[in-house]
Each structure stands twice: as structure tokens, then as C-alpha cells.
C-alpha positions in Angstrom: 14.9 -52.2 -19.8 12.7 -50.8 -22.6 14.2 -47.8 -24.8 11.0 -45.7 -23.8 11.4 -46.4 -20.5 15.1 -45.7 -20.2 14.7 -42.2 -21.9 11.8 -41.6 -19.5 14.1 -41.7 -16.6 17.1 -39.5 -18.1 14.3 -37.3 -18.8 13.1 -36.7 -15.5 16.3 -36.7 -13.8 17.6 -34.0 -16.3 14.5 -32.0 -14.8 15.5 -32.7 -11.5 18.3 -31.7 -12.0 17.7 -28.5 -13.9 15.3 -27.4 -10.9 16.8 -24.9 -8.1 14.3 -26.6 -6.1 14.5 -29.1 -3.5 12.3 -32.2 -4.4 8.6 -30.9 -2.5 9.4 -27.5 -2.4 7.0 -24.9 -3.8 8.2 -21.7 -5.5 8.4 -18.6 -3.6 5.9 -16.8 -5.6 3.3 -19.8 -4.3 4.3 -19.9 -0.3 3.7 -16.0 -0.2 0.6 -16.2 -2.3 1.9 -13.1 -5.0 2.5 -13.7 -8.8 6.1 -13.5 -10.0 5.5 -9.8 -11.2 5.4 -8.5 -7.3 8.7 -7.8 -6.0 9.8 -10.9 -3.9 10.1 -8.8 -0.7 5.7 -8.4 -1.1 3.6 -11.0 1.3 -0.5 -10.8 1.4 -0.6 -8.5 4.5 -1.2 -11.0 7.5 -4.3 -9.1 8.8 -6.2 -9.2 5.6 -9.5 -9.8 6.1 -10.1 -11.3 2.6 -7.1 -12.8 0.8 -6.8 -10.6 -2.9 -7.4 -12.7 -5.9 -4.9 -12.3 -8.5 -6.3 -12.1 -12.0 -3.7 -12.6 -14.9 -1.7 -9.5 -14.7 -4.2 -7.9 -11.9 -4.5 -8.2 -8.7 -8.0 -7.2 -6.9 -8.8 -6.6 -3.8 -12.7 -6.9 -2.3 -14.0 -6.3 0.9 -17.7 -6.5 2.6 -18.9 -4.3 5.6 -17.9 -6.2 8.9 -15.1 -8.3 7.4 -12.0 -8.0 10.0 -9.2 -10.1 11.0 -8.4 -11.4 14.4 -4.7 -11.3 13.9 -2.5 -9.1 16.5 1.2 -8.1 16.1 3.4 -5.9 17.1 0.9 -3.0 16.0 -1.4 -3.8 19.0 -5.2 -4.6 18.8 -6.6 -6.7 16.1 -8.6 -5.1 13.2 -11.6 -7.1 14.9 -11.0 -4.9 17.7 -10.1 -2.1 15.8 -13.5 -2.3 13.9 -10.5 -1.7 10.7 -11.4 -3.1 7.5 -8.7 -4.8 5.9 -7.2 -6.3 2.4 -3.7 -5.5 1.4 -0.5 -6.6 0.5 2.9 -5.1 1.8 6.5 -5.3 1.5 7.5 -5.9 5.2 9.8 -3.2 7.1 12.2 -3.7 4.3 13.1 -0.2 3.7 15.5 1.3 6.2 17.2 5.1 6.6 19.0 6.5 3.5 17.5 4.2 0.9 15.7 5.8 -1.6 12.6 4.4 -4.2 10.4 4.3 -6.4 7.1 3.1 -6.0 4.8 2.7 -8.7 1.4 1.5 -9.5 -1.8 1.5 -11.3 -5.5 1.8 -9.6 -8.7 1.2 -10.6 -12.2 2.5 -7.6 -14.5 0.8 -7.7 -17.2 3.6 -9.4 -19.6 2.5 -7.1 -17.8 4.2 -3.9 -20.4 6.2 -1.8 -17.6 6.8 1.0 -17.6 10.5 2.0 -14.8 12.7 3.3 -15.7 14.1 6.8 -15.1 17.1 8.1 -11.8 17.1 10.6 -10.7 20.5 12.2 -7.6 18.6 13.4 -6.8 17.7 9.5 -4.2 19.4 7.7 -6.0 19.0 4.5 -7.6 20.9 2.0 -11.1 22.3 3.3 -10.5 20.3 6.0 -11.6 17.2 5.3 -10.3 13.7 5.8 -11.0 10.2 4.6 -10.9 6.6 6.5 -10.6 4.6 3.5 -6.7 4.5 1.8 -6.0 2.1 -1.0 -1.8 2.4 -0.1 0.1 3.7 3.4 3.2 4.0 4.0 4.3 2.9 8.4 7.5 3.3 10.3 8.4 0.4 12.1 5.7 -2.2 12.8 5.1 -0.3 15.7 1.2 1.1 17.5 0.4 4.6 16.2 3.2 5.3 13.4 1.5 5.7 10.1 3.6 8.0 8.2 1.6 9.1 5.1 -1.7 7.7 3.2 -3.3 7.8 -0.3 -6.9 8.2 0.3 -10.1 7.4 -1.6 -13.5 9.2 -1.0 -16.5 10.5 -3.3 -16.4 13.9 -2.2 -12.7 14.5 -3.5 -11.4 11.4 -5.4 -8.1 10.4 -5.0 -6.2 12.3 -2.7 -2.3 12.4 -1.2 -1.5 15.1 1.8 -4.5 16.8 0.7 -3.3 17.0 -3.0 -5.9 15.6 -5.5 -4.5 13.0 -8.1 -7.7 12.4 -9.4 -11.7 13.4 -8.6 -14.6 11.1 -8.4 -15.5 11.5 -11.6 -12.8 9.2 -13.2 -13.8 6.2 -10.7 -13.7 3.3 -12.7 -11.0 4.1 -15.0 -7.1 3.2 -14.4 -4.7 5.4 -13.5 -1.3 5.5 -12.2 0.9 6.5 -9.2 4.2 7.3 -9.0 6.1 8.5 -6.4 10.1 8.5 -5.6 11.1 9.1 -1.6 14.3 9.3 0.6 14.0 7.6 3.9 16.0 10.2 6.3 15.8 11.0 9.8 17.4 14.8 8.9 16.7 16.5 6.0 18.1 14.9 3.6 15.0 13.7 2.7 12.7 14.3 0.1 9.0 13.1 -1.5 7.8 13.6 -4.7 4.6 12.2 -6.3 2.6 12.4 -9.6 -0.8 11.0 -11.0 -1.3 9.7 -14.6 1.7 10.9 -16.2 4.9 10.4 -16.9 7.7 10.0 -14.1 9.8 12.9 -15.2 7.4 15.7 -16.7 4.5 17.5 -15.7 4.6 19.2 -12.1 4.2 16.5 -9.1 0.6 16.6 -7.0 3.4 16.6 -4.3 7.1 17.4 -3.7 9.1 18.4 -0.6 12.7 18.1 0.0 15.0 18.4 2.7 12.9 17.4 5.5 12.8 14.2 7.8 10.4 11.4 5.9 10.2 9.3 9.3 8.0 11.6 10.5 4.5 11.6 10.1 3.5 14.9 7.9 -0.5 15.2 9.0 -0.1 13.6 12.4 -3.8 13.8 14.1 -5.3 11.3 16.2 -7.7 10.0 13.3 -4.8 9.6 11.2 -3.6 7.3 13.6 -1.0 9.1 15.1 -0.1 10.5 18.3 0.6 14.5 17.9 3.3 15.8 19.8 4.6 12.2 20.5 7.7 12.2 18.8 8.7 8.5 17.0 12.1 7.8 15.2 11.8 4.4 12.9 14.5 3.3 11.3 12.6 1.2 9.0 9.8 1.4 7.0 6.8 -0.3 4.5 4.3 -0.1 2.4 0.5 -1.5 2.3 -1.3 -1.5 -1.4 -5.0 -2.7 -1.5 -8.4 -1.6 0.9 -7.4 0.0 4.6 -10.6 1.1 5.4 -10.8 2.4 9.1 -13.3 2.9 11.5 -15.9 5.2 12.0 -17.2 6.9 14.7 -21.1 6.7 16.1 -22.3 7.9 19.2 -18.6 7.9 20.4 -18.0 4.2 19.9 -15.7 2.8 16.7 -17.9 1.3 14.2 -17.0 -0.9 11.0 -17.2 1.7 7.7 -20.4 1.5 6.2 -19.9 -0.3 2.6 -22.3 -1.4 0.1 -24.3 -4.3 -0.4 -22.4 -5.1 -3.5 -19.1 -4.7 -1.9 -15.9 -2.7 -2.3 -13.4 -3.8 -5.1 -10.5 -2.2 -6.3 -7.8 -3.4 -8.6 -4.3 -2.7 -9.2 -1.6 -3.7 -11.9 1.7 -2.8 -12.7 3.5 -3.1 -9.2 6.5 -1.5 -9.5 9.3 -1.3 -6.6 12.5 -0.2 -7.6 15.7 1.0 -5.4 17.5 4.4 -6.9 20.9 4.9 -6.8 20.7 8.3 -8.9 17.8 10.7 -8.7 17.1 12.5 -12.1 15.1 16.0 -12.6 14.3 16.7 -8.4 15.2 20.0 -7.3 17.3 19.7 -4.3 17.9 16.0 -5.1 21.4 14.8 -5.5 
């Protein structure tokens, strides 16, 4: 045998076996479809309409009026059915009761956004006004009817979380970033705290409440989609990042949102999930 052949062989099988994979098997970060900067609990949400197209360090999300998909689970209906405009990714009930986190990333809205709020008696929101379109939500259980909690996205108010604004229409089409740290308790030992564009421990949060249940939904109406007055008690919880834009409503029937001829698109970067152990500078936290 040749020199150059003989050192061509050590070669590969020193790769081979330097490799923690088995000899055909892809990388985790390729069968799930994320880059290695997600967290390796995320997936590409199953009932994405459109798959989100990672772009070096980015990952964007774009969606066209009509686009659904037909996949059902344990939620119920499909978004198809739903008329629910989908493309996401999420980390999986992967969260359970007494683990606390921080979530973080950065957004960038598409400027041009012409989704309004509408008016909603039924919302706990400021002026009473409500939005179908969220660009993160947070469930209990992969269960019908248990949203928990939604950022939302609309041209009348911006960016908005409970009602709180983190930032208004006007700065569409510039990044920003979200930060919030939570408690997942059934009793009150639980808390929620989020800010906008700033950093984690200064500057008064858009958002903080402590010792109260955070399986519960906090603006529970039927738009929201969640049943008021029916209580629900997960014991496990996740996250969706990317477009959830839910139906509207004509004439009484559920219609696909209207969207542009152009499109939706909104990006994100900077993904960050992190369990805490200590909680620093949160009243009431320990």
C-alpha cells in the first residue's frame, strides 16, 4: 500500500473516531431544523404554515394571507380549520411547576404592518383593545383553550404585553429586545416580570407581579382563547416565538387575518433560554 493512501485511511478513521456520531446520523441541530444557537429543547412548531428560514445569526419568519397548516394535535382543530395563521418555533411542554427562567430575545416588525387593534369590551387591556396577531405565547399543557399569556403586535399600539406597551408603531422596523424572568407555580409563589430594550436588572419592568399563580391565564376572554370561568391547572408549560396570527371575525364566521400583498416578516435573534436558580433585584423574589 501507497504512503498517501495509508495516511488517508488513519485519517478518516481518526475522524470517525473523534465523531460522537453514529456513521449516517445527522446532528441534532439539522433533524430539528434550528441552528446551534437555539436551545436544544426548540423544534420548528409542527403546525407552521411556512417553515422560518434561518439567516446567519437570524432567524425570520414570513407568512402570506391564507397560509394554514392541516396538522391536528392534542390542541384540537387544525389551523386550516381554525382559519389561524401560523409560523413559529417552540420549546415543547418542557417547563414544569417551580422552575423558574429567563427568556430572552430580540424582534424586528415588519414596518409595513397595517394590522389594527380592535375594540374588545371583554379585554382587560388598556382602552380596551385587543390584537390577533402575537409574535411569542406562552400555553399550559398542549391542551384546547389554555393560552396563558401573549406578546402582541398591532399598528394602533405597537408592541404590547397584558396591555403594557414595550414599544409603539413608530419604532417598527428597528430591533429591540425582550426580556422577561417567570416562576411557574400553581400558588403564589409565583411571579412575572418583563422589560423592553433595556437592561435585565435596571429600569422599571413594562410588567411585574408576584405572588400569584402563573398557570393561570391573566386576561382570560374567549378571543384570547380561553374559556372564563373554566378553571385549568397545567403542570407544564411552553413557549411559541415567530407569527401567531389568529382569526378574524366577518359576518359571524372566522376568517383568515387580512395581510398584505407583500407579506408579513418578522425576524428575531439572540434566543436566549436560561434556567435560574437565584433571582436577583425582584421584590418579593427569593
Amino acid at each position: 500500500m501507497r504512503a498517501p493512501r495509508r495516511l488517508a485511511l488513519v485519517f478518516l478513521f481518526l475522524i470517525g473516531c473523534d465523531s460522537a456520531l453514529s456513521p449516517g446520523e445527522a446532528p441534532p441541530e439539522a433533524t430539528r431544523g434550528l441552528p446551534e444557537w437555539f436551545a436544544p429543547n426548540f423544534i420548528i412548531e409542527p403546525r407552521s404554515a411556512t417553515k422560518p428560514v434561518i439567516n446567519g445569526r437570524e432567524i425570520v419568519f414570513r407568512v402570506n394571507r391564507g397560509d394554514c397548516s392541516t396538522v391536528t394535535d392534542a390542541r384540537g382543530p387544525s389551523d386550516c380549520a381554525r382559519r389561524t395563521t401560523r409560523s413559529a418555533v417552540t420549546t415543547g411542554s418542557t417547563w414544569n411547576l417551580g422552575e423558574q427562567y429567563l427568556l430572552s430575545f430580540e424582534f424586528w416588525i415588519d414596518p409595513k404592518l397595517r394590522h389594527r387593534a380592535y375594540s374588545n369590551p371583554r379585554a382587560v387591556q388598556t382602552n380596551r383593545r385587543s390584537s390577533r396577531l402575537s409574535i411569542a405565547r406562552w400555553y399550559g399543557d398542549r391542551r384546547p383553550d389554555n393560552q396563558l399569556f401573549d406578546l402582541k403586535v398591532d399598528a394602533t399600539r405597537g408592541v404590547t404585553f397584558l396591555g403594557r406597551t414595550c414599544i409603539p408603531p413608530s419604532q417598527f422596523g428597528k430591533w429591540h429586545r425582550f426580556d422577561m424572568r417567570v416562576r411557574w407555580s400553581k400558588g403564589n409563589a409565583g411571579f412575572l416580570e418583563v422589560r423592553c430594550h433595556g437592561n435585565l436588572y435596571t429600569g422599571a419592568p413594562i410588567y411585574m407581579r408576584t405572588n400569584f399563580p402563573t398557570n393561570q391565564p391573566l386576561h382570560c376572554f374567549r378571543e384570547n382563547n380561553c374559556r372564563p370561568n373554566v378553571p385549568t391547572s397545567p403542570s407544564s408549560f411552553e413557549m411559541q416565538l415567530g407569527i401567531i396570527f389568529d382569526a378574524e371575525v366577518a359576518n359571524g364566521r372566522r376568517v383568515f387575518p387580512r395581510i398584505g400583498r407583500d407579506g408579513l416578516t418578522i425576524r428575531m435573534r439572540r434566543v436566549v433560554e436560561r434556567e435560574l436558580f437565584v433571582i436577583f433585584g425582584m421584590e418579593g423574589a427569593s
